[in-house]
N, C-alpha and C positions, 0 to 999 in steps of 0.2 A: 457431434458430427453424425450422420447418418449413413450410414453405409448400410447397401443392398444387392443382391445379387439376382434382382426382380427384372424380367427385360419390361422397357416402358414403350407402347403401352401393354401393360399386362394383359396376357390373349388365354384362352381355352378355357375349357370345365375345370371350376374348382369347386368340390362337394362340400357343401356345409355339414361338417361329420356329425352323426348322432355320439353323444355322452353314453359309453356301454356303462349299466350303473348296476352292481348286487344289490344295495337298499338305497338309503338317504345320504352316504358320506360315505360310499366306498364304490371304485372305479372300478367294472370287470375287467380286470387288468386281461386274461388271457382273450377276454372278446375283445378287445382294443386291439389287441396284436393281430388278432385275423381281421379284423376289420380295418386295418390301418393296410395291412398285405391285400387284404382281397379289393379294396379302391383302386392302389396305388398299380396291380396287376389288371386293372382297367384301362392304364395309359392315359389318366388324369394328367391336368397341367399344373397343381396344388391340391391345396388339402386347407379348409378352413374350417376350427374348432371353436368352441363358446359363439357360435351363434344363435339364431333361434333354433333352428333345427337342432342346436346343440346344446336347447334350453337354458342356456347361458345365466338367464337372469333368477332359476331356482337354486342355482348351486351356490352351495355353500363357497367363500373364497377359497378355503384346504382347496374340495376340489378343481377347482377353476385351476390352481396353480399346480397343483399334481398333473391333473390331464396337458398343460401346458407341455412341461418337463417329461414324462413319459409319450408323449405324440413327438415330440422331436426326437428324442433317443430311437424309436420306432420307424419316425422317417429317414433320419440317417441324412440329410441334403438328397435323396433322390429326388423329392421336387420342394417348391416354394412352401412353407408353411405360414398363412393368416390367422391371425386369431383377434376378435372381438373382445373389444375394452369398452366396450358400452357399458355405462353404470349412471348412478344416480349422483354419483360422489364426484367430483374434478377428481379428487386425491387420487380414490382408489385406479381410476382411469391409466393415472400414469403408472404408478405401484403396478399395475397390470403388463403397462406397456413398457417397464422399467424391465421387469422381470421376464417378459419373454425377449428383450434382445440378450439376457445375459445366458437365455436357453438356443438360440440361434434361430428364431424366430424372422420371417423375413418379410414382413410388413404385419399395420395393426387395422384395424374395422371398427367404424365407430360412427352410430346411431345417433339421435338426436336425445338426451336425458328425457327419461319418462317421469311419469307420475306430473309434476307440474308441466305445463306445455310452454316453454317459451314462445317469447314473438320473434319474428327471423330479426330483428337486428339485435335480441338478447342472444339468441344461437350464433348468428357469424364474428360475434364479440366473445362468444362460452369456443367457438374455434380458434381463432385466433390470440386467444389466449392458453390453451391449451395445444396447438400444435407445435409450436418451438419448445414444450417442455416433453413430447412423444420424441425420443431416441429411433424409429423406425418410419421408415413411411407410412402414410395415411393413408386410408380408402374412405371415405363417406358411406355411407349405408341407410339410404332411405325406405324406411319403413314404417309407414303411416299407422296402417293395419293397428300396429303394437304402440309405436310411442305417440301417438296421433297429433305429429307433427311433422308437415312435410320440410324437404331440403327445399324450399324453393328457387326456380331459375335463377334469380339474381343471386340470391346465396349460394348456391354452389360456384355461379363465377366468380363470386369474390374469394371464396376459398379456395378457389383451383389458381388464386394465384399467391399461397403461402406454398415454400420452397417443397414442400416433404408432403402436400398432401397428392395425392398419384391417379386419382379416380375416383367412381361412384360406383356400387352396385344399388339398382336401383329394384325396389318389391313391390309398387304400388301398383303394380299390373295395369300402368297409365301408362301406354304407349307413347298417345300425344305428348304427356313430360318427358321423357323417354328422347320423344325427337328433335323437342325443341331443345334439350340440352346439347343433343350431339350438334344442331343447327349455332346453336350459342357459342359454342367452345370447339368450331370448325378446324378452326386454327391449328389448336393444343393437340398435334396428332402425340402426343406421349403422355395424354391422359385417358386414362381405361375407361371403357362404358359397359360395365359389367349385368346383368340381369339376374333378377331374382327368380318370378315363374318361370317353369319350365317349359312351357304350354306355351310361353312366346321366345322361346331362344331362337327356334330357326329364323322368325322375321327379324330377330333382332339382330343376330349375323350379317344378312341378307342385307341389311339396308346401314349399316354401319358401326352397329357395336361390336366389341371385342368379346365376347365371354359369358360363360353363366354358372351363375352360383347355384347349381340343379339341388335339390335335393334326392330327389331319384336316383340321383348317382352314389348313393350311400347303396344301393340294392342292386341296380344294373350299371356301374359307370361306365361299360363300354359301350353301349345303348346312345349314350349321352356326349360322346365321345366321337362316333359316328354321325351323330347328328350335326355336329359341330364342323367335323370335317366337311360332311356335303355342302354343309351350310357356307363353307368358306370359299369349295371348287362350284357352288353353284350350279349343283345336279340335284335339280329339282322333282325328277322322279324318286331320286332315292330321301329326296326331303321327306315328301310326303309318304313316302313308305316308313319310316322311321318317323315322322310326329304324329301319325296313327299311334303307332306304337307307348310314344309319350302319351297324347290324351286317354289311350287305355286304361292306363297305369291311373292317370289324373281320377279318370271319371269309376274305378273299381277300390286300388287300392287305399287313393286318399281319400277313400270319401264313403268309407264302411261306416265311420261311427256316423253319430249326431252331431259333432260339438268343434270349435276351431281346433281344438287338443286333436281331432282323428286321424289328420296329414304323420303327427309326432307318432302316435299312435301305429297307424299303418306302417310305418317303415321299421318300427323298431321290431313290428310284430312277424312281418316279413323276412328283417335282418336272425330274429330268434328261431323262426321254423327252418332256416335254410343253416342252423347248424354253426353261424358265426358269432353272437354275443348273446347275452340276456336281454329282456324285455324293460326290466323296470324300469317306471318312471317317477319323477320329480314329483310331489306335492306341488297342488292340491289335483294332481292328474291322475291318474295308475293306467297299467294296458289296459290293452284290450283280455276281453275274459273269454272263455270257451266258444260259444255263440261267433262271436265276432274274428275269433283266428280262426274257425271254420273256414270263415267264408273266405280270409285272407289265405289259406292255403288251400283255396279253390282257385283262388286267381293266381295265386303264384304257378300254380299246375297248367291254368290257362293261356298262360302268358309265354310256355314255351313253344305252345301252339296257332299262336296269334299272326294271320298273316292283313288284318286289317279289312 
């Protein structure tokens, strides 16, 4: 049976949290706690852990299931808690999603298996056999970028109509997919259309989705939070005075390195000069080095000053 206490369809910022990490297999447990406080003191609508942003796919399972169990203790049911079960394994998937309903976990996230690519009717066959054994609702999570396989339209309708799956957050920064889905599944108003960029939440408010999965919101969630708001009253001055603000951040902070790792990079280095967790990252990545927090703690100094 599945029980949730999710309203459907699922609406607002929910931060795909960074993993605070001291080395390879051990959690900054005290940077977890400020940074689980300093989101949730943003007036987030959730909190979503083990995704990309949350490098999901370098962690060891210990930590996967540690950060699980300590981010709930943490949250407390102040808001909804997601976490990603994206794996390579069916098994491990459920094992995943077995064990955050028994941490009070309040829906699960789930990508399309990497590494081999299936074809969409081996994916809504790998769903539908796999969602009546997820204990929690489902989210879809289309991310091309990473497992380079999209949800396509007709597979997401066919999977929006297994009992437990609740929505899509979609990353492929493809609008056009984007609207032909909410066009497709008109209907289904209690299925979420969640966003992965940040750099398109307000149009994607604006025109019918429900939410976004900001990553920015790990550094500014009230920023993201605002944005959402106007996005939903439809005050378009202060849109665009706050998604300045966003493509700032876009075009400085995530985008100091070289390499797709910089976005991970940037925020964790941001989250570390501002006094709330450690830096380290996951193999085969590391931070940013001297040079490069430089500059990220030019921009975080700019940014209090940024009127766009």
């Amino acid at each position: 049976m599945k029980i949730s206490n999710l309203p459907r369809p699922l609406k607002g910022i929910i931060p795909p949290m960074i993993t605070p990490l001291l080395d390879r297999d051990n959690i900054d447990v005290k940077g977890l706690e400020k940074l689980v406080e300093h989101i949730i003191a943003g007036g987030v609508h959730g909190l979503f852990i083990l995704g990309t942003t949350g490098e999901a796919p370098s962690l060891s399972y210990k930590l996967r299931y540690e950060l699980i169990e300590r981010t709930c203790k943490l949250v407390n049911n102040r808001v909804p808690v997601l976490v990603g079960i994206t794996d390579t394994s069916h098994i491990e998937s459920i094992k995943i999603a077995e064990h955050s309903q028994k941490q009070g976990v309040s829906a699960v996230v789930l990508a399309p298996p990497y590494y081999f690519q299936a074809g969409q009717p081996e994916l809504i066959e790998y769903i539908e056999h796999l969602a009546p054994k997820i204990p929690l609702p489902l989210y879809l999570y289309n991310m091309p970028s990473c497992t380079k396989v999209f949800f396509e339209p007709d597979t997401v309708i066919k999977a929006a109509q297994i009992p437990n799956i609740h929505g899509i957050k979609d990353s492929s920064a493809n609008m056009i997919y984007f609207h032909k889905l909410l066009l497709l599944l008109n209907e289904r108003k209690d299925f979420s259309f969640l966003v992965g960029p940040e750099e398109l939440l307000a149009e994607t408010i604006l025109l019918g989705g429900h939410g976004g999965i900001c990553g920015g919101a790990n550094i500014f969630p009230k920023l993201y939070v605002d944005l959402y708001n106007a996005s939903i009253a439809g005050d378009i001055e202060k849109i665009r005075e706050l998604h300045k603000k966003v493509m700032w951040i876009s075009t400085t902070i995530y985008s100091t390195g070289r390499y797709s790792s910089s976005f991970i990079k940037g925020v964790k280095a941001s989250l570390n000069l501002m006094g709330i967790c450690n830096d380290f990252i996951e193999e085969p990545f590391h931070c940013f080095r001297e040079p490069e927090k430089e500059k990220i703690a030019k921009y975080l100094k700019q940014f209090k000053d940024f009127k766009g």
